[in-house]
C-alpha positions in Angstrom: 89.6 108.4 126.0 86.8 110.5 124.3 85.9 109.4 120.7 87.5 111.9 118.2 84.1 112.8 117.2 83.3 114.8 119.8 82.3 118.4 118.9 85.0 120.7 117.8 86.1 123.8 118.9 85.2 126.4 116.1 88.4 127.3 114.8 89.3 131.1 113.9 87.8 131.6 110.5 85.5 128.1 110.6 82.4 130.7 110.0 84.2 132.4 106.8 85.0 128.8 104.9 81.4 127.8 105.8 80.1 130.5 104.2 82.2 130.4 101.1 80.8 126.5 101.1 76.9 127.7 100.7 77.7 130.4 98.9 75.2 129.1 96.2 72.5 128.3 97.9 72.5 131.3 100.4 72.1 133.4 96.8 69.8 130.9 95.3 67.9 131.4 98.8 68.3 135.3 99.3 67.0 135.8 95.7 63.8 134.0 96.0 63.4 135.3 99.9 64.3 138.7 99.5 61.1 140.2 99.6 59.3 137.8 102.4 62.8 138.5 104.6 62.5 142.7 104.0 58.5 142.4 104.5 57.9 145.2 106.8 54.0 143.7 107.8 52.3 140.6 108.9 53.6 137.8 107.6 50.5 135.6 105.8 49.9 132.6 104.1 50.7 133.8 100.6 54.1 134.4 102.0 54.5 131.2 103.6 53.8 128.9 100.6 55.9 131.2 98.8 58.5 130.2 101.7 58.1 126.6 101.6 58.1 126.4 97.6 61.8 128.4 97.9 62.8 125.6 101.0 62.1 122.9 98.8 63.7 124.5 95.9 66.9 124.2 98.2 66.6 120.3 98.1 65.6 120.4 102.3 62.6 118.0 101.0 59.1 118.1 100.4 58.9 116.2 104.0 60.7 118.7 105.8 59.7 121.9 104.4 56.0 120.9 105.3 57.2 120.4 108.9 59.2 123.6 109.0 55.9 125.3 107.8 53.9 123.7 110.0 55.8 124.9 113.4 55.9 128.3 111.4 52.1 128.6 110.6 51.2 127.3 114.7 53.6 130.5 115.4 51.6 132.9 112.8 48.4 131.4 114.4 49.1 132.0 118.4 50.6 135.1 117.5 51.7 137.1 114.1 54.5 137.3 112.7 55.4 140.5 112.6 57.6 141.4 109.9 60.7 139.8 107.4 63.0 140.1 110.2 61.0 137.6 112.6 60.5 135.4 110.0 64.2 134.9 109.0 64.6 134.3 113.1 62.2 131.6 113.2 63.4 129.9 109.9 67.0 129.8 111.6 65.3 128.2 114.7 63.6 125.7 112.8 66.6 124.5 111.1 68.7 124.5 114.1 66.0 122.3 115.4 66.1 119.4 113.0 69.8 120.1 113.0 70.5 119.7 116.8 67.9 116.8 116.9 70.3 114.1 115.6 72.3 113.1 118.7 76.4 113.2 117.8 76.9 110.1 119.1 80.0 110.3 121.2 81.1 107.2 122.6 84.1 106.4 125.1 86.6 103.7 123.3 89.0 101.6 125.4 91.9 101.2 123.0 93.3 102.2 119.9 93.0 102.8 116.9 89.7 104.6 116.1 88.6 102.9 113.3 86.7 105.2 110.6 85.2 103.1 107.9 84.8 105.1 104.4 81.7 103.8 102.2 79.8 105.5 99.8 79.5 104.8 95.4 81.9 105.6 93.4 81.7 109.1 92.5 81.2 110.9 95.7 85.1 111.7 96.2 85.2 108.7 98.7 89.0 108.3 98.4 89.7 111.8 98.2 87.6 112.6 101.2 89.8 109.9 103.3 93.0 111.4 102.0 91.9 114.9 103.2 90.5 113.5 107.0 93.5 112.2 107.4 95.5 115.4 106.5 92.8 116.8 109.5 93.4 114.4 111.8 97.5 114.7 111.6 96.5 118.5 112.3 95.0 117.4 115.5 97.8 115.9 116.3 97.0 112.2 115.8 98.8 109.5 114.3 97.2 108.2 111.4 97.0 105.2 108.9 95.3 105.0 106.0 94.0 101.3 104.5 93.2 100.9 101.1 90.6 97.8 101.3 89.1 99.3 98.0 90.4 96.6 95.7 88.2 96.8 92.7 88.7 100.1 91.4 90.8 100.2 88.8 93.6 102.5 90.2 92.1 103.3 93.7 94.8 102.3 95.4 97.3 104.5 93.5 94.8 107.2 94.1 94.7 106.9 97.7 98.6 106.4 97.7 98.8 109.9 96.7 97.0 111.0 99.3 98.9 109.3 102.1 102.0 111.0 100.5 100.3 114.3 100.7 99.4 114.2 104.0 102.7 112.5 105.3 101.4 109.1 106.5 101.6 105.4 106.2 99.4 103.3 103.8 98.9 99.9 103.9 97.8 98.2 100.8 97.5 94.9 98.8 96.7 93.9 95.2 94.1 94.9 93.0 91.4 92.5 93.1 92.8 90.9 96.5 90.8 90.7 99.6 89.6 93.9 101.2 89.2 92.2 104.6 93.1 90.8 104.3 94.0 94.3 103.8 92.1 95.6 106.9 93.8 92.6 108.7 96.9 93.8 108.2 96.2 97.6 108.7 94.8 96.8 112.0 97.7 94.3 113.1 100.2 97.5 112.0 98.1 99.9 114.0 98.2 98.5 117.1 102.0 97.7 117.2 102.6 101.6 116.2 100.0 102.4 118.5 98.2 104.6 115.9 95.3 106.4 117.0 93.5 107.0 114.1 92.9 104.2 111.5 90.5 105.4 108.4 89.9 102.8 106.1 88.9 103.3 102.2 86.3 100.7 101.2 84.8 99.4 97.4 81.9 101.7 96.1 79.9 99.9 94.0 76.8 100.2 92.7 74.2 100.8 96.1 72.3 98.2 94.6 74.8 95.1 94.4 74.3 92.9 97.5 77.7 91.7 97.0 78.9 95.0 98.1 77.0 95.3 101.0 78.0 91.9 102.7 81.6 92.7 102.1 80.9 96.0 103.8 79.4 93.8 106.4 82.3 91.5 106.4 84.8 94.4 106.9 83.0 96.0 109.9 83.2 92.0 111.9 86.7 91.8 110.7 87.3 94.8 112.7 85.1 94.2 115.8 87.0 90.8 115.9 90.9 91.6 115.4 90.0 95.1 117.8 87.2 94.3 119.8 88.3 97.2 122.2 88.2 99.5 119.6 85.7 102.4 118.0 84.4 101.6 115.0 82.7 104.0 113.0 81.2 104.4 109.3 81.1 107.3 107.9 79.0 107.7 104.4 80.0 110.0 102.1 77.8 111.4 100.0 77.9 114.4 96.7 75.9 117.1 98.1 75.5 117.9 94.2 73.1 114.9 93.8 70.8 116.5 95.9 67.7 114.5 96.8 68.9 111.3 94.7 72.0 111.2 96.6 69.9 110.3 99.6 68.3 107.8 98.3 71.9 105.8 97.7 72.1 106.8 101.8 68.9 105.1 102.6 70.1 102.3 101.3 73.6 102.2 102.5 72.5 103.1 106.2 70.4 100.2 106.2 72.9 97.3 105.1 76.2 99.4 106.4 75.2 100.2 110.0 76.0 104.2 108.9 76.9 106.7 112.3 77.5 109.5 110.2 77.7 111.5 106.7 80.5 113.3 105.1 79.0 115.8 102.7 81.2 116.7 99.6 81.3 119.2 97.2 78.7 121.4 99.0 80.6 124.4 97.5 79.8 123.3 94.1 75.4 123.4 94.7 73.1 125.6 94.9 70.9 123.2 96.8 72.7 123.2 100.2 69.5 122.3 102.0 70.0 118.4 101.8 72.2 118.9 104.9 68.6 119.6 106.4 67.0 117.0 105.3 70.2 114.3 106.0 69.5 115.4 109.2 65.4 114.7 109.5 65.3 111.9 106.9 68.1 109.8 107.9 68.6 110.5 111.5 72.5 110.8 110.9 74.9 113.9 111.8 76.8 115.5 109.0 80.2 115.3 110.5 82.6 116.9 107.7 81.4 119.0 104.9 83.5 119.4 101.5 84.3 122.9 100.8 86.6 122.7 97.9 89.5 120.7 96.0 92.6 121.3 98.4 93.7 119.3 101.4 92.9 121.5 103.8 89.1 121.7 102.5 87.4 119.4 104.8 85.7 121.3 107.8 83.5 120.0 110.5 80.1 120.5 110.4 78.7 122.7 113.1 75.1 123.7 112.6 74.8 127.0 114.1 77.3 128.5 111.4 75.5 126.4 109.0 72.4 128.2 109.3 74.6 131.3 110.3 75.7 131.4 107.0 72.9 130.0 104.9 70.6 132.7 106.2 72.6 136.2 106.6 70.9 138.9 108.1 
């Protein structure tokens, strides 16, 4: 049985939503690029530094815009870039590059249920963002259950109870201030006598910098491995794409001590700075797997890079 993170077939109108979702940046970007991208010369080095001060501008990093430049100047060197036109071709390379680089990490499970851990602070639309995958999942036809092992947030469980309403599945809960692990125990016991597929649990999100945190992260993630050892475990991060460069600083840190397979980018509708998928990608090694493209249930989409870059750089 293939993991359920294998790529997805681009859906009718996949293209349009992603578009609506950079919005922002693609006219933060086309304002400051329209004149290198309508050049109708040589491209030369004024108009690259004027390119890569625009990139970072876009929160893709100081790191990654130098590399991006740097492949782009070795072209301009071997031979010129002709015009506006090439240079918007190359750019879209050069981001499909770092994009495609980060392996998706498909693995083969044995038994069920998937097991999606959800980290990230509080803040990011953690609990929201497991509500709405598992309204997708239920569109792919799986059966769902949702855990609610976040037990020190005031009210996180009867915010994620809402959600398992809305998107017609089971919850399985315990008190506030109870054991997260306990509650995992008994969502994974429940999953495999329904024979659930999919089983996404909600975890704490406290401060990135409390060490208690992470080893109850770590304790969640053998609690699993031991009651399921036959099972796929994954951890996805989720992150505010509004947050920008600071965001990933809280990933660093949570990659390290949460053994991280892939990010979950909300609120990229609501930023002008769209480029941090970019740099996710370079920086941290880690596939975006779902992007955030508004406030309904239906707005979580998978990522897929070409209509990314499709839609950041019209043209």
């Amino acid at each position: 049985m293939l993991s359920l993170f294998g790529t997805p077939e681009q859906k009718p109108g996949l293209l349009d939503r992603m578009k609506q979702a950079v919005a922002r940046t693609r006219d933060s970007l086309q304002e400051r690029m329209d004149d290198l991208l309508t050049l109708a010369r040589p491209v030369d080095e004024a108009a690259l530094e004027e390119l890569e001060a625009t990139l970072i501008a876009s929160d893709i990093g100081v790191g990654t815009s130098q590399e991006i430049l740097g492949h782009l100047r070795q072209q301009a060197s071997r031979q010129q870039i002709r015009d506006g036109a090439e240079l918007r071709h190359l750019l879209k390379i050069e981001l499909l590059r770092i994009l495609d680089s980060v392996p998706p990490r498909e693995q083969v499970f044995t038994a069920n249920p998937e097991i999606i851990l959800m980290v990230g602070v509080n803040g990011t639309g953690k609990t929201t963002t497991t509500g709405k995958l598992a309204a997708y999942f239920c569109e792919q036809g799986k059966s769902v259950l949702l855990c609610a092992a976040d037990t020190f947030r005031a009210a996180a469980i009867e915010q994620l109870e809402v959600w398992a309403q809305r998107s017609g599945v089971d919850m399985v809960r315990t008190r506030q201030g109870g054991d997260p692990s306990a509650a995992l125990f008994d969502a994974l016991q429940a999953a495999k006598t329904r024979n659930i597929d999919v089983l996404v649990v909600d975890t704490a999100g406290r401060l990135h910098t409390k060490n208690n945190l992470m080893a109850e992260l770590d304790k969640i993630r053998r609690t699993a491995q031991r009651v399921a050892p036959d099972a796929h475990v994954q951890t996805l991060l989720v992150m505010d794409a509004t947050t920008g460069q600071n965001g990933l600083q809280q990933a660093r840190l949570f990659t390290q001590a949460a053994a991280v397979s892939g990010i979950v980018l909300t609120k990229l509708d609501g930023t002008a700075k769209g480029g941090i998928v970019v740099a996710i990608a370079r920086e941290l090694q880690l596939p975006v797997r779902y992007v955030g493209v508004g406030e309904q249930m239906g707005d979580l989409i998978p990522f897929e890079s070409s209509a990314f870059v499709d839609s950041l750089l019209e043209g």
